[in-house]
C-alpha angles and dihedrals in degrees: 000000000000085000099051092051092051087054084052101043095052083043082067092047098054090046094048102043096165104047084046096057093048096052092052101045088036087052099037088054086046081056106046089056095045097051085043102058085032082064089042096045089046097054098052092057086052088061110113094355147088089060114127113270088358082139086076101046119094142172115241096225126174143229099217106195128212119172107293092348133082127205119199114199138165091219121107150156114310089227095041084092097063100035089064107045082059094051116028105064082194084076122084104169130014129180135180125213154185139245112243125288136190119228136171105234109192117201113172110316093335112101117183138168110226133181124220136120142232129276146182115242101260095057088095090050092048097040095037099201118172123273125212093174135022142030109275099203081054092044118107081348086124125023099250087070131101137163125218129191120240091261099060091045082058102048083046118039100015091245143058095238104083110121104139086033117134113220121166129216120213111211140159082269090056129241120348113181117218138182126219118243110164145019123207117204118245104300090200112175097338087096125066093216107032108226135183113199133021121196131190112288082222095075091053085047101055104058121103103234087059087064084126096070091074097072134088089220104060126066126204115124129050133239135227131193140188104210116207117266110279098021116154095230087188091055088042091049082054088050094048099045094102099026092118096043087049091070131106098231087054103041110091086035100051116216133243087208133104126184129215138148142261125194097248089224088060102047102077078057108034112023110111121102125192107206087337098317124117120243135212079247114174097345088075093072089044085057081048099062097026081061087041093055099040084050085049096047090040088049095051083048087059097054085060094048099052104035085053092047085043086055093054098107087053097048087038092092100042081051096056093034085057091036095065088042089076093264109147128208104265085050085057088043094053099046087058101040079052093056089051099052091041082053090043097052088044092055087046085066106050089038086066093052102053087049091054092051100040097040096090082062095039086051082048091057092044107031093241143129102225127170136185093252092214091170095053110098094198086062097056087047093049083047101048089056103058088047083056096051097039095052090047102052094044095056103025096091096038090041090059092028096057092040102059083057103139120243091231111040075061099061099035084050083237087138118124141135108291116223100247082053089055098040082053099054096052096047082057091051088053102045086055099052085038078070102039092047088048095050087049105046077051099053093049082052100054100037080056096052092041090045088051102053093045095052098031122119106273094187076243134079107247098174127076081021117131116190114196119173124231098246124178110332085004101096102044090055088044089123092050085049099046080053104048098039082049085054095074113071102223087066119084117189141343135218153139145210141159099266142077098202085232099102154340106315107158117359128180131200081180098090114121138183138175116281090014111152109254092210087057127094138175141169114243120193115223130213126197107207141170129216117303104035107123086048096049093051100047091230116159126249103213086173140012123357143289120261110277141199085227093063099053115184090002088074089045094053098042140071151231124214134187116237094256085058094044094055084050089062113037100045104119088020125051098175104057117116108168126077136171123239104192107320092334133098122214136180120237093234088170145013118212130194120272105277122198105231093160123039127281100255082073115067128239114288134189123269137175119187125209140209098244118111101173098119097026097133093158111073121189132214132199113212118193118246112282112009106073091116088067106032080055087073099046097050096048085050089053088042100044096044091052095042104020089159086070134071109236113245140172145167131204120236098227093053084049098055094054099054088069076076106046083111092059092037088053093055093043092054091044100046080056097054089052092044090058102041096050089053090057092045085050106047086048080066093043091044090051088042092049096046086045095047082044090057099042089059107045100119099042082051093048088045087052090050099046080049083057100252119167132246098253092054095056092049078051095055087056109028095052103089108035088048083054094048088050101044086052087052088061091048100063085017086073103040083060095042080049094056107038090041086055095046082048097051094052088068077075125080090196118032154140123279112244096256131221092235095052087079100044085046084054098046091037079061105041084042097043093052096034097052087045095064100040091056107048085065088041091053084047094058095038092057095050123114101269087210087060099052093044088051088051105118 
């Protein structure tokens, strides 16, 4: 029987070429989005997960607290890990680390620059991830040791196999010899920051300009810990809530601060709070795609189901034939569930090979390295599923609507498409372009939003700006580099500071004035500069001066603030000129404009900024218009003569600054693709609907001619109502565009106004492309031989 309705099926194949060929390629592009953002959805919840025990490890995080407002970090104190390890016998592990650094590692004659961070010895046994190499109880457990990835040995030493190997790491503290002592596998997508080497916290630890990690004051680091089996971590977050303010370096200080916990495998999805509540946070965009790929596989559905109601007439006669042949009704049900799913597995396959051959530019759009997992069972099952469904759905409705066909509307050639069909088929329709016209007024939103914050005034000078940081003997011959690279005239200015402005650095709540109000707060970012700052980076002085060379200690002893923290401080006076940072006064020599150093989904903060270099290990370089090709290569000869150990390298601000919205980007590029790609699906549809109304109607078109109708009049017959289906799909199209595009914006503290224009755009492009496919069947039909339609039998 399976096999007779297969014969039959590809009979009906062979007989409707054209539907046939829409529905695959309608269905196989349906497909190929759905199984890529499968791939995509899938490897974000692998992302900190899947690793043993991984259910009783959590991230210390704080609620940080400043006046009205609540600031919720992962950051904490350097010495909080192994507290409380000593104290919480709900702890069973605890481990402190770093944030990631970039450090050039020599082997032999290789010589390669690998990020990676700091971290306490228990970190492997809390974040189990897989060794290749290497014993984990013994890993990070001395300070000689260090663990590379797969990836960096490689890189090294040429193989995997390297445990007892020596590589040393050059670094602005000189050469520190380390063994290797462990080798993870290639960790792929399953971490949310790829790294390629950890070393022993204590090391960090241990130098002495990192004497601030020793106090319960200061945050930097993060902490990890693996809480025993069967711990409440709500009633331990409870327990844990004054820990900070409970020691004795705190006590007499009180603390702003309250601890709580996060499970560690939540945390790449849901982590985000908004003044101490927690956010949807990333998982929202995965929402977003899983919906977008559900709407694209639902659309390509429609196109079968429209184009095979629209065939009924043409079906009718096989139905009845088979009908008075003794078929019932479930035996018609089945055949043509049977074509569906036939069209369906013939457009899987196509679907997988147009994912294997577009994933390298779909990796490229969200910054993964995805692969089809064909040995993986779980994946043809999945698969297999959403053939099923698919193939279901599609031909579900024709398949009931074709077989309660009657016997003798068939043989009296009374079939036709009753009213409720019709109705039907052009809900369908609308319900396609409502989502079209939805995805596209989206994607002119968020290409607006993204395009602002990347061209918006910064109250810096992003462009013709070069930042090099100050590797190895760099840094010591900072001052010979500052005069030699000022010695070419393309080049502007020179300067460097702790800071990269993308992103909080070294912030301060201990920031004091007189006739401040003891019960206010707030977080103030700091900036350690050298001379020249302000210059280099093409900020603007609204009041006072720049620290200067003329003004010796004055410029030392004194401080720059930003305009938001000059309104702060001078509220209720606006005379006052002098703070205290710490223990230390300071008076206000000069107010900038507000700069942006975080994006702007974040809202302007205040920041001061001081004349202490000591740790200014970026250093930043104007280069004047139009000659930044050839100052690159002075700059990399000056680099390379007075620090030859180190590859030169170099970013360019405005190339930084954008990568704090590779997110948003992301999401830009992608709701394009999908745009795009539903408005194909769509017009395919169209395209089937348009050549089968066409035909419909070729006598009444061949009677208009030989009346003498135009051209135009008889587009008009065919393109009206599917121009007025679709006009109506723009219509609610944009109220829901308008809705979801404001909730998203809000996500921004600084952004664009939905504009008037952005529907008409929308519905300029849906109509544009609509009306284009329709008519090219319309303009068919319209230059046929009108003879040849009226003899039509």
């Amino acid at each position: 029987m399976l096999s007779n309705y297969i014969k039959i099926a590809l009979r009906g194949f062979t007989k409707h070429k054209l539907t046939f060929l829409i529905n695959t390629v309608g269905l196989s592009l349906g497909l190929w989005a759905a199984i890529q953002i499968g791939l995509w959805i899938k490897s974000e919840f692998e992302v900190g997960k899947g690793l043993p025990e991984i259910e009783q490890a959590y991230r210390v995080m704080e609620h940080q607290t400043y006046g009205s407002e609540i600031f919720t970090t992962t950051s904490t104190p350097g010495i909080l890990a192994e507290a409380m390890k000593e104290n919480l016998a709900e702890v069973e592990k605890a481990a402190t680390y770093s944030w990631d650094e970039v450090h050039l590692f020599v082997s032999g004659d290789k010589r390669v620059k690998l990020t990676g961070f700091y971290a306490g010895a228990d970190y492997l046994q809390i974040l189990q991830y897989p060794f290749v190499h290497g014993n984990r109880e013994k890993a990070l457990t001395d300070k000689s040791h260090i663990v590379l990835t797969e990836d960096a040995a490689i890189k090294l030493f040429g193989k995997t196999d390297v445990i007892g190997e020596s590589v040393e790491m050059v670094s602005n503290d000189g050469r520190e010899l380390y063994v290797v002592q462990g080798v993870l596998a290639d960790l792929k997508n399953n971490v949310p920051n790829r790294f390629e080497y950890i070393l022993p916290y204590k090391v960090m630890f241990d130098k002495p300009y990192n004497q601030w990690l020793g106090f319960w004051g200061n945050n930097g680091p993060s902490t990890i810990l693996k809480l025993q089996a069967g711990t409440d971590a709500d009633k331990f977050s409870a327990s844990i809530k004054d820990f900070i303010l409970k020691q004795k370096q705190v006590e007499n200080e009180g603390s702003n601060v309250e601890l709580f916990v996060f499970p560690q495998s939540e945390l790449y999805l849901h982590g985000s709070w908004k003044d101490g509540k927690l956010q949807e946070g990333r998982i929202k965009t995965v929402k977003l795609f899983a919906m977008i790929g559900f709407f694209i596989l639902i659309i390509a559905c429609i196109n079968f189901m429209n184009l095979s109601t629209a065939k009924s007439q043409k079906r009718a006669k096989e139905v009845g034939v088979r009908k008075v042949s003794g078929a019932d009704k479930a035996s018609l049900v089945y055949q043509f569930l049977s074509e569906s799913l036939l069209v369906t597995l013939f457009s899987g396959l196509l679907a997988l090979i147009l994912v294997q051959v577009t994933l390298p530019i779909f990796n490229n759009l969200t910054g993964k390295m995805l692969e089809i997992p064909y040995s993986e069972l779980t994946f043809w099952v999945q698969l297999v599923g959403v053939l099923a469904f698919t193939g279901l759905v599609a031909g579900s409705y024709p398949a009931f609507y074709l077989s309660a066909t009657k016997v003798v509307s068939v043989f009296k050639n009374h079939v036709k498409g009753s009213k409720n069909v019709v109705l039907a088929r052009k809900g369908l329709v609308l319900f396609q372009f409502i989502l079209a016209t939805g995805l596209i007024l989206s994607t002119v939103v968020i290409f607006r939003q993204i395009n602002y914050a990347l061209n918006q005034d910064l109250g810096y000078e992003k462009n013709q700006l070069v930042s090099v940081e100050l590797d190895g003997d760099l840094f010591q011959k900072y001052d010979i580099l500052k005069t030699r690279l000022e010695s070419n005239p393309s080049i502007e200015s020179v300067t460097r500071t702790t800071h990269n402005l993308t992103g909080r650095s070294s912030n301060t709540g201990d920031v004091n004035w007189e006739g401040k109000d003891p019960a206010f707060n707030t977080l103030f970012e700091r900036f350690m500069v050298d001379y020249d700052f302000v210059e280099t980076m093409g900020m603007k002085l609204i009041e006072g001066t720049d620290f200067s060379r003329e003004k010796g200690a004055d410029s030392t002893l004194s401080v720059i603030v930003n305009r938001r923290a000059f309104e702060i401080i001078t509220q209720n006076n606006p005379e006052l000129r002098t703070i205290s940072i710490g223990e230390e006064t300071r008076q206000i020599s000069g107010v900038v404009e507000d700069f942006h150093f975080q994006s702007f989904h974040q809202s302007m903060e205040p920041a001061f900024m001081l004349l202490n270099p000591s740790f200014g290990f970026n250093s930043f370089i104007r280069v004047k218009p139009g000659e930044m090709e050839s100052t690159l290569s002075f700059i990399q000869s000056v680099v390379e003569e007075l620090n030859p150990e180190f590859p030169f390298s170099y970013r360019f601000m405005d190339e930084t600054y954008a990568r704090m919205y590779q997110d948003d980007v992301r999401l830009r590029d992608l709701a394009q693709y999908f745009s795009i790609l539903t408005i194909l699906i769509s017009c395919l549809g169209l395209l089937g609907l348009s050549a089968h109304v066409a035909e419909q109607k070729t006598k009444e078109i061949g009677i208009r001619k030989v009346l003498g109708a135009s051209t135009f009049s008889i587009l008009n017959v065919i393109n009206r109502e599917f121009i007025a289906i679709v006009s109506i799909s723009i219509v609610i199209g944009s109220g829901l565009g308008y809705w979801f595009m404001s909730d998203w914006l809000e996500g921004y503290a600084y952004r664009i106004d939905f504009e008037w224009w952005f529907i008409p755009l929308a519905a300029i492009v849906i109509l544009g492309i609509a009306l284009l496919t329709v008519t090219t069947q319309s303009i068919k039909a319209a230059r046929a031989n009108p003879l040849n339609a009226i003899k039509t039998d």
